[in-house]
N, C-alpha and C positions, 0 to 999 in steps of 0.2 A: 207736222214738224213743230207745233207748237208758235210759230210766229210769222208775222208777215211776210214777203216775200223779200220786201227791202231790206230784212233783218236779219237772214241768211247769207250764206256765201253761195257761190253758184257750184261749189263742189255739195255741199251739203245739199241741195236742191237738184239738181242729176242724179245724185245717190238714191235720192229717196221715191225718184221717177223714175228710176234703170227699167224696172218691170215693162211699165208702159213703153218707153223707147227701145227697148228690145222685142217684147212680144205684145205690143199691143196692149196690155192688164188686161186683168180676169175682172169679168162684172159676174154680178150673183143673177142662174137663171130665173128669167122674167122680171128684170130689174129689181130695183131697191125696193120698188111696191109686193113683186113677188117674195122675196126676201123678210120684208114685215108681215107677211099674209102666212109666210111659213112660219115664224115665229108662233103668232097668233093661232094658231091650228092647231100647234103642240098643246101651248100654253094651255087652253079649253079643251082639251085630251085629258091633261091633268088636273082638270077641274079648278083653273084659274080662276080669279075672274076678273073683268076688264072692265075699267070706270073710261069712258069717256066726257073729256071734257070735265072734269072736277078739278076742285082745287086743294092738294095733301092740306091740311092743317099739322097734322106729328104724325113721324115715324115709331111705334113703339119698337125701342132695343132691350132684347133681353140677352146677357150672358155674351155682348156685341154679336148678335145677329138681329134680322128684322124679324119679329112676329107678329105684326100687323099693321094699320094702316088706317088713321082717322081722318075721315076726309068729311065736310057739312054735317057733324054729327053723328054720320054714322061710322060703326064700329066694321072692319073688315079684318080677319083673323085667320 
């Protein structure tokens, strides 16, 4: 919703939880971890590749899109 709880109205706040109070909400199968695990599978499917625990230094923009990714120096493209 964008804000706190006290910063809403209580229509705008039932609205945006109908799902849940009606049917319960839909979780992603095998939770959120499952959800990132599937992500991740694809991703290295199409020959991603996954930095853990780095810290981005720049994003290179070409033409506004991303084509690569400097992060400790090294070059990712």
């Amino acid at each position: 919703m964008g804000s706190t709880p006290d910063k809403i109205s209580a229509t705008v706040g039932i609205l945006s939880l109908r799902e849940f109070i009606f049917d319960g909400g839909y979780y992603p199968l095998n939770g959120m971890q499952g959800f990132a695990g599937t992500l991740l599978k694809k991703y290295l499917e199409y020959k991603g590749d996954i930095k853990l625990s780095s810290s981005v230094d720049h994003i290179m923009i070409q033409n506004g899109r991303a084509i690569g990714v400097s992060f400790s120096g090294n070059n990712v493209e």
